[in-house]
C-alpha positions in Angstrom: 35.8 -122.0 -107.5 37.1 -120.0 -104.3 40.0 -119.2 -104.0 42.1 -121.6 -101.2 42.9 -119.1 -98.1 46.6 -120.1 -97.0 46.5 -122.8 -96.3 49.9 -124.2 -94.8 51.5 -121.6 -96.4 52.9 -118.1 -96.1 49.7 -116.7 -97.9 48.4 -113.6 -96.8 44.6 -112.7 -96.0 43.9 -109.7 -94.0 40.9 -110.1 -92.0 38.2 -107.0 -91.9 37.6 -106.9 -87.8 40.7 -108.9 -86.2 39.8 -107.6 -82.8 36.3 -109.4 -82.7 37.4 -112.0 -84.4 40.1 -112.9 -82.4 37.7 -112.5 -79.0 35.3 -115.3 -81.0 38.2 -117.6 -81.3 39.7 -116.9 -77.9 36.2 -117.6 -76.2 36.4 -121.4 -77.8 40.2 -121.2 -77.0 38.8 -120.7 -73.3 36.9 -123.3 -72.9 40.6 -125.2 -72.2 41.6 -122.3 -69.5 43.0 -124.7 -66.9 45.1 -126.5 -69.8 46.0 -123.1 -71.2 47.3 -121.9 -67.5 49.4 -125.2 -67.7 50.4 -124.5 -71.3 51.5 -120.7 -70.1 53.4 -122.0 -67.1 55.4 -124.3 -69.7 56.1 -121.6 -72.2 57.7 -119.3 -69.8 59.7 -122.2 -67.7 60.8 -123.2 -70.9 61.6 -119.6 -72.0 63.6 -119.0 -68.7 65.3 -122.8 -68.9 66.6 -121.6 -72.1 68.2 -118.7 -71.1 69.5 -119.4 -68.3 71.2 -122.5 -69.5 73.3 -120.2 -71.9 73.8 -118.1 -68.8 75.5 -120.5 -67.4 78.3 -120.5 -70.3 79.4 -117.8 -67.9 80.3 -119.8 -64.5 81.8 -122.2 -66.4 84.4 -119.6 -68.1 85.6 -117.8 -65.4 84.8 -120.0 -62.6 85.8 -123.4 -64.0 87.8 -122.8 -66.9 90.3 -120.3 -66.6 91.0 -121.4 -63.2 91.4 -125.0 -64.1 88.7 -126.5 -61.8 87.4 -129.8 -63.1 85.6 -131.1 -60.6 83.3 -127.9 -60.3 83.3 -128.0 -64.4 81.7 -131.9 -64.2 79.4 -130.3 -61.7 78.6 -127.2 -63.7 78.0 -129.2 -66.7 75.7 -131.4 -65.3 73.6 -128.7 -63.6 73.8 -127.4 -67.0 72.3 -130.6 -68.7 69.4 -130.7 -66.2 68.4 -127.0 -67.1 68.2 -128.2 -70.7 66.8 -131.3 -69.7 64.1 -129.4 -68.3 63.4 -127.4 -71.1 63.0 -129.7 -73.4 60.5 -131.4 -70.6 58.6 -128.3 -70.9 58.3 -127.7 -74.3 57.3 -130.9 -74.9 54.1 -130.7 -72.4 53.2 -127.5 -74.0 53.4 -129.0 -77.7 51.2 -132.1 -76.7 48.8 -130.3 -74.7 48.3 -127.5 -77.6 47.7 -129.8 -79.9 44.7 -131.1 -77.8 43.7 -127.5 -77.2 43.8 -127.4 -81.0 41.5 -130.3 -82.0 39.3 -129.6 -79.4 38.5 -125.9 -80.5 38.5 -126.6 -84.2 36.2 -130.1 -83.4 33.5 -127.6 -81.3 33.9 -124.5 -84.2 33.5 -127.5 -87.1 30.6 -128.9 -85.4 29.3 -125.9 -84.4 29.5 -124.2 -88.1 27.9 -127.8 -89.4 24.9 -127.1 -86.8 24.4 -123.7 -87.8 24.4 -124.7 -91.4 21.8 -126.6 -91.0 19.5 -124.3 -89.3 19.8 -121.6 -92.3 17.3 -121.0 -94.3 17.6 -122.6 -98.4 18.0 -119.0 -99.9 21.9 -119.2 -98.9 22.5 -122.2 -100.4 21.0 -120.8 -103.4 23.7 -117.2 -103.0 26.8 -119.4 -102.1 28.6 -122.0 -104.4 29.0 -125.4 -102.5 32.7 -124.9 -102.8 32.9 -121.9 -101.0 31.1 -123.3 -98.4 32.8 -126.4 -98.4 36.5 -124.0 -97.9 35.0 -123.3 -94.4 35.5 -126.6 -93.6 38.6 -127.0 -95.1 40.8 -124.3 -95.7 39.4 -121.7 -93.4 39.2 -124.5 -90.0 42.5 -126.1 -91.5 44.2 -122.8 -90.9 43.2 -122.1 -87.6 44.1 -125.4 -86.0 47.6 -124.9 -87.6 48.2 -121.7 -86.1 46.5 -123.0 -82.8 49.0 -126.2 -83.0 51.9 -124.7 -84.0 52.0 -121.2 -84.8 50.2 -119.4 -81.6 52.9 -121.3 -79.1 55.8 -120.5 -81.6 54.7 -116.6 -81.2 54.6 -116.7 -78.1 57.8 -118.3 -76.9 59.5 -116.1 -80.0 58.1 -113.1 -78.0 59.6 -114.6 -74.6 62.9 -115.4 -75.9 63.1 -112.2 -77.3 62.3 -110.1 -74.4 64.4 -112.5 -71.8 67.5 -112.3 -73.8 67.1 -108.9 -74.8 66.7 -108.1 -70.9 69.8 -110.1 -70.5 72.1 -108.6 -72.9 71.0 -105.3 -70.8 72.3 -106.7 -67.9 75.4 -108.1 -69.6 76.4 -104.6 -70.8 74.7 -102.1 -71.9 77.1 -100.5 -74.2 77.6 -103.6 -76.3 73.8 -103.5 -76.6 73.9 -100.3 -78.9 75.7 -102.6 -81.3 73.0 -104.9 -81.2 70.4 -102.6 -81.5 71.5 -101.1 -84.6 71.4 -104.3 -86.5 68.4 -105.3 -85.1 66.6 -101.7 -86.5 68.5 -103.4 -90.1 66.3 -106.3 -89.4 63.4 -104.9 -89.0 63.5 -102.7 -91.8 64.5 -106.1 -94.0 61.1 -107.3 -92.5 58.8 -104.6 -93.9 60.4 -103.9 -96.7 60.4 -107.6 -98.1 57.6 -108.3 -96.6 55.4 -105.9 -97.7 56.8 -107.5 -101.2 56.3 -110.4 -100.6 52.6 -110.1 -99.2 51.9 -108.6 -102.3 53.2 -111.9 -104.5 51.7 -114.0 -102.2 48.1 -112.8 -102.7 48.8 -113.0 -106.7 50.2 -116.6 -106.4 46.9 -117.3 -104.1 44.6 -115.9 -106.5 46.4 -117.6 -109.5 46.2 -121.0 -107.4 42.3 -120.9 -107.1 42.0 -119.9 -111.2 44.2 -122.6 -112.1 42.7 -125.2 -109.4 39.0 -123.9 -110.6 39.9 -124.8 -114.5 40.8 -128.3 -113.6 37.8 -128.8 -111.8 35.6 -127.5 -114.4 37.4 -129.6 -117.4 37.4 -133.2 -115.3 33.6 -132.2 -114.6 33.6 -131.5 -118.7 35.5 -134.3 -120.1 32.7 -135.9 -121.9 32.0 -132.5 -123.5 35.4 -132.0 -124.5 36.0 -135.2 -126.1 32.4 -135.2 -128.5 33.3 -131.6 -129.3 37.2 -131.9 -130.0 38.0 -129.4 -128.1 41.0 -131.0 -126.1 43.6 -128.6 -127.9 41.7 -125.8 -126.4 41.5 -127.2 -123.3 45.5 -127.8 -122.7 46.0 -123.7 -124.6 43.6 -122.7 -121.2 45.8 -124.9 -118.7 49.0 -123.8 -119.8 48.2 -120.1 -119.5 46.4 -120.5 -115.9 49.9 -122.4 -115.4 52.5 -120.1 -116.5 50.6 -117.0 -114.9 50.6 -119.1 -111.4 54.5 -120.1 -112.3 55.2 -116.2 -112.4 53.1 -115.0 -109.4 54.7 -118.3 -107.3 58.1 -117.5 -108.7 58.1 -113.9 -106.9 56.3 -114.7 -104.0 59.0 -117.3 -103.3 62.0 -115.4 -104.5 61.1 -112.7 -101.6 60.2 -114.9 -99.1 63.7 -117.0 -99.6 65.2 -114.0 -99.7 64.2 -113.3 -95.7 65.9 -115.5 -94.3 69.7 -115.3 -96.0 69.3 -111.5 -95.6 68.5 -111.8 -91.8 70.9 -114.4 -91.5 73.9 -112.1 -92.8 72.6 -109.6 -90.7 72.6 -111.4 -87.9 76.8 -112.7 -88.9 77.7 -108.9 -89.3 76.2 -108.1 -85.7 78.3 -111.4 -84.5 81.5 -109.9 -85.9 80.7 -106.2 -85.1 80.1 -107.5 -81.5 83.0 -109.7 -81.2 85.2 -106.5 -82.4 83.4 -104.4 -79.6 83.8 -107.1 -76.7 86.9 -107.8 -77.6 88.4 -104.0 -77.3 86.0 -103.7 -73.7 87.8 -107.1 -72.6 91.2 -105.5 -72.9 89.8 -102.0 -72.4 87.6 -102.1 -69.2 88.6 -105.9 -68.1 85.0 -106.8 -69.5 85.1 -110.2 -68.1 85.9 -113.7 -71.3 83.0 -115.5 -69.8 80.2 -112.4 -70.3 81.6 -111.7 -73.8 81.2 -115.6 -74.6 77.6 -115.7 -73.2 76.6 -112.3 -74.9 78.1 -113.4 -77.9 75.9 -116.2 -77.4 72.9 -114.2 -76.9 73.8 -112.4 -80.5 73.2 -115.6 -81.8 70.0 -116.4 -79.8 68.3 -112.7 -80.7 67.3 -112.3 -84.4 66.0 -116.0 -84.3 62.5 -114.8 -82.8 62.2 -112.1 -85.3 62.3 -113.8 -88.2 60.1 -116.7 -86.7 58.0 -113.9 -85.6 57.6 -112.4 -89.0 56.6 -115.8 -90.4 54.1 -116.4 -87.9 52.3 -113.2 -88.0 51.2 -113.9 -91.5 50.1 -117.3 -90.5 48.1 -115.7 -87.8 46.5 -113.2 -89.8 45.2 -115.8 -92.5 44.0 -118.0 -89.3 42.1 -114.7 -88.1 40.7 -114.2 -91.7 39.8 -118.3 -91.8 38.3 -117.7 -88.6 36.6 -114.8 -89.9 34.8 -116.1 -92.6 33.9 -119.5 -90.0 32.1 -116.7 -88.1 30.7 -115.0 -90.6 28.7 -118.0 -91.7 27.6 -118.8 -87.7 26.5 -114.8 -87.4 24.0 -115.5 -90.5 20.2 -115.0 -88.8 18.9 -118.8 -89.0 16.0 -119.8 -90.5 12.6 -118.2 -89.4 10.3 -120.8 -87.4 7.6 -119.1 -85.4 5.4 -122.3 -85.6 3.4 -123.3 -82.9 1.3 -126.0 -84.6 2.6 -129.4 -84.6 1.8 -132.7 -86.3 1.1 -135.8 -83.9 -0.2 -139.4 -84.4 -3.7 -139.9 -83.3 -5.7 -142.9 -82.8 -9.8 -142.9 -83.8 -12.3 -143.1 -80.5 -15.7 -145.1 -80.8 -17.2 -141.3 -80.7 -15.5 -140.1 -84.0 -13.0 -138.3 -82.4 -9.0 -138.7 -82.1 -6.6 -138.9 -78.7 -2.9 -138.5 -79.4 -0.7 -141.7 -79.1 2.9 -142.2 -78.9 3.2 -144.3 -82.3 2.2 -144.2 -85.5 -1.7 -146.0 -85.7 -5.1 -144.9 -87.0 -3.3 -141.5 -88.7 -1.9 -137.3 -88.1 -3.3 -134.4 -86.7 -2.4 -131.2 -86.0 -1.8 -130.1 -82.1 -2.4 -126.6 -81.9 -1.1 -124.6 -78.9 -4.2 -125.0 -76.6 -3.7 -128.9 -77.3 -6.9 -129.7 -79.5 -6.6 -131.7 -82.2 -7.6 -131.2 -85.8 -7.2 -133.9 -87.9 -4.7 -133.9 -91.0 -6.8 -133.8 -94.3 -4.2 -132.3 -96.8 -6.5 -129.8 -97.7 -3.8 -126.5 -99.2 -5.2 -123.6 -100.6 -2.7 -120.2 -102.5 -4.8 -117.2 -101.6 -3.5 -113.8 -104.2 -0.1 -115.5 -103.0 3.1 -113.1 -104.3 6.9 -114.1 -104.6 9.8 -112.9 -105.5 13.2 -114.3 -104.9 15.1 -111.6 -105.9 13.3 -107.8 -105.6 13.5 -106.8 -109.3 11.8 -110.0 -110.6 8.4 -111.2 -109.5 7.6 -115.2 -110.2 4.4 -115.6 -109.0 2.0 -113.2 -109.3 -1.6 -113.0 -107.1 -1.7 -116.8 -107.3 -4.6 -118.3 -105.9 -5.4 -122.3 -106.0 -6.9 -124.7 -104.0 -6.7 -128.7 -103.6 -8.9 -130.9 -101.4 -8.0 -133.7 -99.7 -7.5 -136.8 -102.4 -7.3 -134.4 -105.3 -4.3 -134.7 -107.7 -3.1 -131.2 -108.7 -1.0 -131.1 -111.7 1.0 -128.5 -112.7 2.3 -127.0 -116.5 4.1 -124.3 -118.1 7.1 -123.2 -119.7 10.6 -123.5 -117.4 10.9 -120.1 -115.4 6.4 -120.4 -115.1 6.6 -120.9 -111.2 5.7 -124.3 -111.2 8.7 -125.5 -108.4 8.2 -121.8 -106.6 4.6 -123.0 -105.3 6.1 -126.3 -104.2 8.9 -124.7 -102.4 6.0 -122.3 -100.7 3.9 -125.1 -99.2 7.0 -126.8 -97.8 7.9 -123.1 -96.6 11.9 -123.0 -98.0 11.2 -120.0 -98.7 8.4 -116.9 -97.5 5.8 -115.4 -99.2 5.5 -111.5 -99.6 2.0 -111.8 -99.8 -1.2 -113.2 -99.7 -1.9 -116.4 -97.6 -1.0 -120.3 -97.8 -3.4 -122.1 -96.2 -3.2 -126.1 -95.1 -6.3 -127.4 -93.6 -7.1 -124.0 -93.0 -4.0 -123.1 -90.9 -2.1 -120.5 -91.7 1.3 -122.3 -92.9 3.4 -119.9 -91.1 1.6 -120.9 -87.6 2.7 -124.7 -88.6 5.8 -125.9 -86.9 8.7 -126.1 -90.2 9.1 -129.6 -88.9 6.1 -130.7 -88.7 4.8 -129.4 -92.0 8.0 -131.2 -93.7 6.9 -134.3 -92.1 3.6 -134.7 -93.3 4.8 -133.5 -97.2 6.5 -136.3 -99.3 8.7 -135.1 -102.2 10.5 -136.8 -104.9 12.6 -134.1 -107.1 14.2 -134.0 -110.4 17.7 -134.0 -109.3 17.5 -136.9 -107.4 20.1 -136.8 -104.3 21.3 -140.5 -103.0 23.6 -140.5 -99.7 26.7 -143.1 -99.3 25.3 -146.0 -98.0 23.5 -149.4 -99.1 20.7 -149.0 -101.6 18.4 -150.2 -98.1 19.6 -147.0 -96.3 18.7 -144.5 -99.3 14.9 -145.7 -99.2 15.1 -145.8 -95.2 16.3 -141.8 -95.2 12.3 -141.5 -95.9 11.4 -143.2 -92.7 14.3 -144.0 -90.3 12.7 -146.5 -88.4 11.5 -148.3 -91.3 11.5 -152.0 -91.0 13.8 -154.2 -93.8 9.6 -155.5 -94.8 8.6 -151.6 -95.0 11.9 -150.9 -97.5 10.9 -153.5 -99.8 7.3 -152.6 -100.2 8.1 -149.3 -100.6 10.1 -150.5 -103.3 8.0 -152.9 -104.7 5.7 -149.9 -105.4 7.6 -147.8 -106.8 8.7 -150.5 -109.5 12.2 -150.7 -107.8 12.0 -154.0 -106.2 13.2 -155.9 -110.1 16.3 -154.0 -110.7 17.2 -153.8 -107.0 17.1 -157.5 -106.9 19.5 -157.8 -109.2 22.5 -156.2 -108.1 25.3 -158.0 -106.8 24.0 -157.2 -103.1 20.8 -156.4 -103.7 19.5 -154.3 -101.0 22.9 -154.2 -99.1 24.3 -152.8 -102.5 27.0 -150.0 -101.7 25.9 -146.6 -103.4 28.9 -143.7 -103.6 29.5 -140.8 -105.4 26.0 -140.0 -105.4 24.7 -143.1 -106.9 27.0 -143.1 -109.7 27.1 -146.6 -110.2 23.0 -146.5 -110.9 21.6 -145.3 -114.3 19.2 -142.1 -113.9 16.2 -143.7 -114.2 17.4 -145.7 -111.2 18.3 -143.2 -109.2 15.1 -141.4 -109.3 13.2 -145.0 -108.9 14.8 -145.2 -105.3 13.7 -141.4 -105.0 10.1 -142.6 -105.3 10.5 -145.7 -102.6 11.8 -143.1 -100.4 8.9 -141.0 -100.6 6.9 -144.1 -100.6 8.2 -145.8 -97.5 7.7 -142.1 -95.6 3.8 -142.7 -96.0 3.3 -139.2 -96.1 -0.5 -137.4 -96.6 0.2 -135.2 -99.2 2.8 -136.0 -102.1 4.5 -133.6 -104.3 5.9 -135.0 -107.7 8.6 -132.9 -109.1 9.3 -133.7 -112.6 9.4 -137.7 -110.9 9.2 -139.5 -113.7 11.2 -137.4 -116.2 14.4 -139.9 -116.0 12.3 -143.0 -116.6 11.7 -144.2 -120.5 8.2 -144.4 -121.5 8.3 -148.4 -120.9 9.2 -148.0 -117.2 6.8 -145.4 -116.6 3.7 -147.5 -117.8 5.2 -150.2 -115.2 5.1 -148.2 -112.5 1.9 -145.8 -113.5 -0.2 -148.8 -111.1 2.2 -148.1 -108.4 2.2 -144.5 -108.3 -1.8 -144.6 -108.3 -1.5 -146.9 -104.7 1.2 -144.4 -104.0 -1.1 -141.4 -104.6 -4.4 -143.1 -103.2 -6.3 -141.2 -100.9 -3.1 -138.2 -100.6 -3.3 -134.7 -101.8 -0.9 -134.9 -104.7 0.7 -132.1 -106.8 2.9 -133.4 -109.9 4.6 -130.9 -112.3 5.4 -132.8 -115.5 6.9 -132.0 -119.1 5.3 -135.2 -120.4 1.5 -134.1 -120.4 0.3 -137.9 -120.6 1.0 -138.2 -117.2 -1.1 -135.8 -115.8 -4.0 -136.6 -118.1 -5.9 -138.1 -115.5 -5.0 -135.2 -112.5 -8.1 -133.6 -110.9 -7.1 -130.2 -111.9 -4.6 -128.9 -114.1 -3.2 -125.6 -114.0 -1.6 -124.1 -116.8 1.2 -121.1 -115.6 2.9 -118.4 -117.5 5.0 -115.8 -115.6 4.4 -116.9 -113.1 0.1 -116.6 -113.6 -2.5 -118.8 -113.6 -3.6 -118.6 -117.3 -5.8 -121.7 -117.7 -7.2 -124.5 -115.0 -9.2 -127.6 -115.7 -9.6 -130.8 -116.0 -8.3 -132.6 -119.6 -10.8 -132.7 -121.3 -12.1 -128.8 -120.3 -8.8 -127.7 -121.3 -8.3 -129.9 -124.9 -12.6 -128.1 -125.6 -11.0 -125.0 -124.6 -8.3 -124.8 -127.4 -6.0 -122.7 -125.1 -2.2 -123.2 -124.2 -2.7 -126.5 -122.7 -4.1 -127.3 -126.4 -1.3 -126.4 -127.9 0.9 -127.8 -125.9 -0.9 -131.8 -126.0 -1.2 -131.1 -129.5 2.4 -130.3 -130.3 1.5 -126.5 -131.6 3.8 -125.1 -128.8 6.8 -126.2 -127.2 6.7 -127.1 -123.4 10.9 -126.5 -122.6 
């Protein structure tokens, strides 16, 4: 479970490189720049608005006041008003136009992280968790638009205001200014001290957060377990020590941080009064003028505001940076190798024997190659001394070599970890050899355009994967174009047509949650039509029939034969009676070819595929 990365909260993440980081961001940031011009003209008319409203305070003392004119005091005050009036103007534009600038950037990096993703090759998936992944969309993008809405302005403007009324109380006088300055250095060192603190707390309370948050995830996912094996005693022990250790951690963190702001707050009332002292001895000292005093005093007020917004915001931004970070880090991964030149095209048959391409689907596929002859698509794939490894320190297959003609079903068994899956996972290229040579109707597969070999390869897996939508959409993901008459055939072959029938919608049934509302054997039913309705020339059967009782299977053993007639098949299986009548049958071991015949060779030959029919050894 990964650990949640501040999100809309003072949580702290330092990012590794903040300087290219922040150039990444800024360069989707710029694609607003006229908006952003408009947004920085705002920010400083409403910084100078502000200020020079409460410079005002000072005409209207000594010029209105004390000498008793009302009529310039109505006028005064309603210049004043329109000041104000403006500012608020201002900072309103700014707010509503950041928080288009906001949406826009995170919509371009969320759909330009989602596009990336898909281009990457399958080994990441395999070397990230789907939650960490998922946190890039969520916690990581979350963070930066909130610092892009909210916090990035805030900084800003904080950094204005500070600087303008800083200059200001320069003007004002200089000597009152020392006073100022020395609680300001108290602020500050308030700031790093319980900051650094609190940074400290914040992290523990973060990395508690993401224990506790993965335990409940796990133990909802586990419920079933935990109830057969009584083990719901154990379960609440676990949750209540995740919870007390994030009750401690959150405790601290939030102790420090609520102590930042009372402490700066008192500061800020001893600087008032320490000021108020000094003024008041330079009024009666040096005729320092009532009005000046007021508006410094007013300034005092206006001065440790930006620092301890500041000091909020900083940590916001460096956890938006480190967000941002990890965005980019995903984006900078190198995408997934296609140096394919070959593609697959329909063809339609001449009176001469031959084939012309044609824009739609009619007398079959063949391959285009870069000089733009055509060879037509036989499913012929050959393994030539092929070796793989997916990690460097284990090999799974070892100098495989295997061949299977057009038409010919190619089954394959073994124990789980053999490499059965692997060479399926080679011919549709997911992953690269590190030697030997795949071959598919003679082509080299790596000359074969990724898409084009994925298109003419029909799989149905294991883990059968069904996407929100009606039960009509699920089989159409194999052909989108697929008429409503194509996705019930398809399903009428693959047995699915019965049970489909009789749902409460029947095709237009809603499936969420991946199919959760369908038994397993169901699920991987639809799987099949899917494949079916794609039409493809070769067919590889993962385990397809593993979810289906014995009953079910014999029902749809007719319609898997239409399905497989005339395609290049392979089919891995547990249950051996299904692949009784294959072709060829290739019996792996560590990933080696131990054994490889027909049935009846291998039953004469008394080998492992003997055993295993036989019952003598397990097939797990």
């Amino acid at each position: 479970m990964p650990k949640p990365h501040g999100k809309g909260g003072p949580g702290y993440q330092k990012p590794k490189n903040m300087g290219k980081t922040i150039g990444k961001l800024m360069r989707y940031v710029g694609r607003s720049k006229w908006l952003l011009a408009v947004v920085a003209v705002c920010l400083l008319m409403n910084t100078v608005c502000s200020i020079r409203g409460t410079y005002m305070l000072r005409s209207l003392i000594d010029d209105c006041i004390i000498p008793g004119d009302f009529p310039l005091l109505a006028k005064q005050l309603a210049v004043m008003a329109g000041v104000y009036i403006c500012a608020a103007l201002f900072s309103f534009t700014y707010t509503r136009i950041m928080v288009h600038i906001s949406q826009k950037t995170t919509h371009a990096i969320r759909q330009d992280l989602f596009t990336k993703m898909q281009g990457l090759p399958l080994s990441y998936f395999d070397t990230h968790t789907h939650g960490e992944l998922m946190s890039r969309y969520t916690n990581d993008i979350e963070t930066i638009n909130e610092i892009l809405n909210n916090g990035l302005v805030n900084l800003v403007s904080n950094g204005l205001t500070f600087v303008g009324v800083v200059a200001m109380m320069l003007y004002l006088s200089p000597l009152l200014f020392l006073v100022t300055v020395f609680s300001l250095g108290l602020m500050f060192l308030v700031i790093m001290t319980v900051g650094r603190r609190s940074r400290r707390y914040f992290m523990a309370q973060q990395r508690d957060l993401g224990d506790i948050n993965g335990y409940i995830e796990e133990m909802i996912e586990g419920q079933k377990v935990i109830k057969v094996f009584n083990h719901e005693s154990q379960a609440k022990e676990g949750f209540y020590r995740r919870n007390e250790a994030y009750q401690r951690s959150a405790t601290n963190a939030q102790s420090f941080a609520g102590a930042m702001m009372p402490a700066m707050g008192n500061i800020s009332h001893i600087n008032y009064a320490l000021t108020c002292c000094t003024g008041a001895l330079l009024s009666i000292v040096t005729g320092f003028d009532l009005g000046a005093l007021l508006v410094y005093l007013q300034y005092t007020r206006q001065v440790s505001q930006p620092i301890g917004q500041m000091s909020q915001q900083v940590n916001n931004l460096l956890s938006a940076v480190a967000g941002a970070e990890r965005v980019f880090e995903v984006m900078e991964t190198p995408p997934e190798v296609d140096e394919g030149k070959t593609t697959l095209v329909h063809v339609r048959r001449t009176p001469d024997g031959g084939c012309t391409e044609s824009a739609e689907r009619s007398d079959g596929w063949a391959w285009k190659r870069p000089d733009g002859t055509l060879a037509p698509l036989r499913g012929d794939v050959r393994f030539k001394d092929v070796v793989f490894r997916y990690v460097p320190e284990k090999t799974i297959l070892n100098g495989i070599s295997l061949y299977a003609k057009p038409g010919q079903k190619i089954a394959f068994v073994g124990s789980t970890g053999a490499g059965k899956t692997t060479i399926t996972n080679l011919i549709n290229r997911f992953y690269e050899i590190e030697g030997g040579l795949i071959t598919y109707d003679g082509i080299d597969v790596r000359d074969l355009s990724k898409e084009s070999l994925r298109r003419s390869l029909g799989i149905v897996l294991q883990d059968t994967h069904l996407f929100t939508g009606t039960i009509a959409d699920n089989i159409r993901y194999g052909k989108l174009d697929a008429t409503d008459e194509e996705v019930r055939s398809a399903a009428r072959l693959a047995n699915a047509d019965t049970f489909i029938r009789h749902l409460p919608k029947g095709y237009d049934t809603w499936i969420t949650g991946d199919g959760g509302n369908l038994s397993q054997g169901e699920r991987q039913l639809l799987a099949i039509a899917r494949a079916a309705v794609a039409d493809p020339p070769v067919l590889i059967l993962d385990e397809a029939t593993s979810s289906i009782d014995t009953r079910t299977e014999k029902l749809i053993e007719k319609g898997m034969d239409q399905l497989m007639a005339d395609r290049t098949v392979f089919v891995i299986a547990h249950r051996l009676s299904t692949v009784r009548n294959a072709r060829a049958i290739i019996v792996l071991e560590q990933g080696e070819i131990i054994e490889r015949g027909d049935h009846a060779d291998l039953i004469a030959q008394g080998g492992k595929y003997y055993q295993l029919y036989t019952g003598q050894a397990e097939l797990s």
